[in-house]
N, C-alpha and C positions, 0 to 999 in steps of 0.2 A: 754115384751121386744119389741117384734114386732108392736104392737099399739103403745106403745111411740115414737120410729123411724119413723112407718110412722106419727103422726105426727111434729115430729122433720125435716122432710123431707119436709111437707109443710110447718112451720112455716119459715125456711131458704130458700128455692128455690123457693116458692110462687106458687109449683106448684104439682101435684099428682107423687108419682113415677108411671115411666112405666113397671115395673116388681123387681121381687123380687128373691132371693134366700136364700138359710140357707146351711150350710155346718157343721159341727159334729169338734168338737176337737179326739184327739185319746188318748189312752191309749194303752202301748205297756206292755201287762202284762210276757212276756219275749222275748228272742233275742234279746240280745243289741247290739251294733255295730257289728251288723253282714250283717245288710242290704247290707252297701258299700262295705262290702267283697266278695259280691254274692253268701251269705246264707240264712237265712231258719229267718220270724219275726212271731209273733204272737199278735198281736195286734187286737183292736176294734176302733170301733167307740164309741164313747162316745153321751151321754144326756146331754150335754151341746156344744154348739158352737154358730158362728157369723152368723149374717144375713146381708145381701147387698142389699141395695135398691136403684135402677137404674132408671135416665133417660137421652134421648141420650139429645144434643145440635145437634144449628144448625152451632156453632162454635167449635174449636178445643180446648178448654179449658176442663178439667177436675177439676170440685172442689168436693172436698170429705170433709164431717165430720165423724168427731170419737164420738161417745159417751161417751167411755171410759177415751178419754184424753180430750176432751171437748174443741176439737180445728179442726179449717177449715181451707181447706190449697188449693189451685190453682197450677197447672201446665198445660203446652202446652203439648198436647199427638202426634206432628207432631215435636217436640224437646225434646228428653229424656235423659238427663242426670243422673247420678247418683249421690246422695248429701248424702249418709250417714245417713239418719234419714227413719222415719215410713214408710214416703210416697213413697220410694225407690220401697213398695212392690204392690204400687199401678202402678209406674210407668213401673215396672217389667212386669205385668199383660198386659200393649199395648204395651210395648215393641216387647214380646212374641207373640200377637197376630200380630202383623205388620208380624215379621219372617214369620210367618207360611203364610203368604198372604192373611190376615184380614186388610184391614184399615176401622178405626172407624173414628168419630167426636169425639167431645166429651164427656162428660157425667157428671153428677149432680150424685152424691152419699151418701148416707149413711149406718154408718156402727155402729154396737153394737153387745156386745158379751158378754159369761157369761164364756168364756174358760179362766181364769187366762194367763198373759204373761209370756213370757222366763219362764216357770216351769215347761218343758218337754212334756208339753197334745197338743202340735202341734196346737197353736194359730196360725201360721201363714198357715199353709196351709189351715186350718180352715177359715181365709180369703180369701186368694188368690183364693181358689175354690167357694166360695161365690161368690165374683164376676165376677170368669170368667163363674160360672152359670146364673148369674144375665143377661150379658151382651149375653152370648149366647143365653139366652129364650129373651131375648128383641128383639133383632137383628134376632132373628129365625135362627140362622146361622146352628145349626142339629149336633153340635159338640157332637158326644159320651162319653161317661162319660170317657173311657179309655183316649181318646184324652186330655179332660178338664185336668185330673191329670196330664196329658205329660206338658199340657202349661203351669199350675200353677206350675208344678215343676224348669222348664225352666225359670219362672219368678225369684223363690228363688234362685237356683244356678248360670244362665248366668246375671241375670241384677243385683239382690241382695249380689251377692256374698260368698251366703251360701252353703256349700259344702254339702248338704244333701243328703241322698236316694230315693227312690223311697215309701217306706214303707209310709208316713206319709199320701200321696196324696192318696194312695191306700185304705189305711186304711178308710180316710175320704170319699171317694169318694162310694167306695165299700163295707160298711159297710151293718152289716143287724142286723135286733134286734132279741135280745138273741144269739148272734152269735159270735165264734172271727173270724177271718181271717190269716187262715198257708196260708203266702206268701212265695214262692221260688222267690228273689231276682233276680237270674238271668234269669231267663225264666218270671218271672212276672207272673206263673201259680198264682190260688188262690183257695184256699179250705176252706170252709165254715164249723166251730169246734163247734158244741154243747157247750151251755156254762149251768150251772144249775142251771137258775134261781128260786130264791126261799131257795134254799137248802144255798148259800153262797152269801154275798157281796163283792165288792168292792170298800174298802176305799182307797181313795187319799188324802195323808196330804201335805199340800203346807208348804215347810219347812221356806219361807221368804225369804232363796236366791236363786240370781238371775244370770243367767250365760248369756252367749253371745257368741253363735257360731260359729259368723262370723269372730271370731279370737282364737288366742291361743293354748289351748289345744286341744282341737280338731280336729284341723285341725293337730296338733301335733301324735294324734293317728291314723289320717288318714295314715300319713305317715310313722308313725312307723310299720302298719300293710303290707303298700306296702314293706319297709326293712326289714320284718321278709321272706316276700315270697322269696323277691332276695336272701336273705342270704341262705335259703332253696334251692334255685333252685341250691346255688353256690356252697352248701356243699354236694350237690348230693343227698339230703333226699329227695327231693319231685321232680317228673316227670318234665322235664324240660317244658313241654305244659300246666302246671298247669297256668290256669291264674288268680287265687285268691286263696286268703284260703280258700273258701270254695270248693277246690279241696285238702285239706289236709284231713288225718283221720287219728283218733284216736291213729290208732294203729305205727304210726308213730314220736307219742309224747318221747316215751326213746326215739329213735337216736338225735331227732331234739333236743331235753336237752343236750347232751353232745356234741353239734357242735354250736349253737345255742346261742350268747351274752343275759346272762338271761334277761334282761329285755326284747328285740325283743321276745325270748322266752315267755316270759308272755304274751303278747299280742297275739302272733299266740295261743297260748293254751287254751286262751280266747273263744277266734272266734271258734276254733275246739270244745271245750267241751258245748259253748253254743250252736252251731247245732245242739249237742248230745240232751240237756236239751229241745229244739223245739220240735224233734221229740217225744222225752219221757212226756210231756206235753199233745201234742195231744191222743198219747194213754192213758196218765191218763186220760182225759176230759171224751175219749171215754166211756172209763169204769166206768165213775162217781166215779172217783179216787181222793176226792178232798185233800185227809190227801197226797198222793204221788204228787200232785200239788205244797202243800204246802213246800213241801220238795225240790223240784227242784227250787222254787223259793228261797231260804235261798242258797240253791248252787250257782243258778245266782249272788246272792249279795255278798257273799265271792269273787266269782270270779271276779265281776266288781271291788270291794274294794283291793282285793289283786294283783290280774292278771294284771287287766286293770288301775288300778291305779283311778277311776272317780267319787269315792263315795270324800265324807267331813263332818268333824265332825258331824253336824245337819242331814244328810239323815241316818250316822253311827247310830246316837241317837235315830231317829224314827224308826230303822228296831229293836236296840236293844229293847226299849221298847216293841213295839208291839208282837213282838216275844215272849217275857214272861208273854204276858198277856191269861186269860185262851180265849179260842176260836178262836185264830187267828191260822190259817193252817201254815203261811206265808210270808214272808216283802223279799220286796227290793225295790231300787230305780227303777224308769222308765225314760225313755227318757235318754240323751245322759249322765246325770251326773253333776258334776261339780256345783252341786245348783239343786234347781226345788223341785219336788215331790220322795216320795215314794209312794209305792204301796202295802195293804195288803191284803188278802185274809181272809176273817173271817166267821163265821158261822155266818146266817141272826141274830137266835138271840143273839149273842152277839155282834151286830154293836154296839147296843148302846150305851155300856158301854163300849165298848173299844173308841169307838170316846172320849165319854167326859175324860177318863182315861188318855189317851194318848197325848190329848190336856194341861191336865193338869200336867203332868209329863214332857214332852216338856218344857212349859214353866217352871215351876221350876228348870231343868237342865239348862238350854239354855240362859232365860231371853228371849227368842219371844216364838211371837203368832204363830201357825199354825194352818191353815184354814183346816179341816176335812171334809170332804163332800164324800158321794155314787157316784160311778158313776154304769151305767148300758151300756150295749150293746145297741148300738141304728143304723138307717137306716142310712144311708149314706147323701150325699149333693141332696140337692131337691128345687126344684121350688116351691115359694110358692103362693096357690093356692088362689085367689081373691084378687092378684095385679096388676095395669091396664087391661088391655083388656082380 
């Protein structure tokens, strides 16, 4: 992938790029919307993401290709508007660096990736951290990795419009191989979890649909979960200085049941029980506990499917199949829901046969294909080494 770009890079700009970066897609193997609640994620970095190949101008033009969508596109990085399409996330990227009190020129790009789109594995920040690696190694500006994920995130949220957390940036950013990552949301502490390679894989089956964050439901659950706290704070169950649910617990779920409009209901008990499921994860890992892994994660998916409302027939279909086949620990959806990927837990040797099993039982149900593929724990967003200078 990388040789081809670079040379898709000189065949289109006539010229060398001047630096390079790669950035990881993520895999959030549980805590689901608990990020925004300023709870507890567990996530990695993944073996597959984008690379960004940079060079500056001596004008204010920005042109970027995609290799993926096999299209060039030009904007003014000294006029940023927002239009609605791809390039939003590029635009995002100088917007964000302008704030922070970076002005650039412009810049010659390109971009290719192996992270699947809109399917949950954090393509886009998998981007935006590419580049704003890219541009900071070119530029030599000395921007810290913590920082990098601050801008790239400020790109997707403040220019992009996407109401996301911090988890995704982190993830990608902060990654290590063979590792997950227990993030505390609200402090942004990170603790780096054993993961047991070897002993078990992780399969991601791409279901075919395709969801879109930047509207709907999601931002629908956002809101649901800030109306579960108010309604909490109103009926006197939870401390009035709570400032998110992830200042609820556990032991608070009877009262908040019988005061509580059940659906708000579902959603705060979501959030509550999946902190639970975080914490109980990493003592599984600890202990090489992957049968009690497995089990927390079939909890997660009940819960996201019944609770949070976010699962859909086709990710329903691939947790059920995989679930009954022999050697799988574990299934549920990953990333926000609503379309995209599942995620299973398998013993190494039965990846195999559940891949092709699973593919094939899918399609027979369904009538689509789903794209099966390993992912692994892998290092975080990096510079890559023997581009320009």
């Amino acid at each position: 992938m990388r040789a081809a770009l670079v040379e898709e890079f000189r065949a289109r700009f006539g010229r060398e790029p001047a630096a390079g970066a790669r950035a990881p897609g993520r895999v959030n193997v549980i805590g689901e919307h608990t990020d925004y609640n300023e709870g507890l994620v567990l996530p990695c970095a993944i073996d597959r993401g984008t690379i960004a190949l940079v060079s500056p101008r001596a004008d204010d033009r920005v042109r970027v290709f995609s290799r993926e969508r096999s299209e060039e596109r030009t904007f003014d990085c000294r006029s940023l508007d927002r239009r609605g399409d791809w390039v939003d996330y590029l635009r995002g990227v100088f917007a964000a660096l302008r704030e922070s009190g970076v002005a650039t020129a412009g810049f010659d790009i390109a971009l290719a990736s192996d992270v699947p789109l809109e399917a949950g594995l954090s393509s886009s920040a998998a981007l935006l951290l590419a580049v704003v690696t890219a541009i900071d190694h070119c530029l030599a500006l000395g921007i810290d990795v913590p920082r990098r994920c601050h801008l790239a995130r400020r790109a997707e949220v403040e220019f992009v419009g996407v109401p996301c957390g911090a988890m995704d940036f982190l993830a990608s950013g902060l990654g290590k191989r063979d590792q997950l990552l227990r993030i505390d949301c609200r402090s942004l502490a990170v603790e780096l979890v054993p993961w047991p390679s070897g002993r078990v894989e992780l399969l991601v089956a791409d279901s075919g649909t395709r969801r879109a964050l930047a509207t709907g439901a999601f931002a629908e659950r956002r809101a649901e979960c800030a109306q579960a706290l108010a309604a909490a704070r109103r009926a006197g169950s939870v401390p009035e200085h709570a400032g998110a649910l992830r200042d609820v617990t556990p032991d608070l779920l009877p009262s908040l049941e019988r005061t509580l409009p059940r659906r708000l209901f579902q959603r705060l008990r979501h959030v509550v029980s999946e902190n639970e499921r975080v914490k109980a994860s990493c003592a599984a890992l600890r202990a090489g506990d992957v049968a009690g892994l497995g089990e927390l994660l079939r909890a997660g998916m009940r819960s996201l499917r019944e609770d949070f409302d976010v699962s859909t027939p086709e990710l329903d279909t691939l947790c059920r199949l995989a679930d009954g086949a022999p050697g799988v620990y574990g299934s549920r959806l990953t990333g926000a829901g609503f379309g995209g990927c599942t995620l299973h837990l398998v013993d190494a040797a039965a990846a195999g046969e559940v891949r092709s099993g699973l593919a094939r039982e899918y399609a027979r149900r369904t009538g689509r294909q789903a794209r099966i593929f390993s992912v692994s724990p892998a290092d975080g967003a990096e510079v890559l080494a023997g581009i320009g200078a």
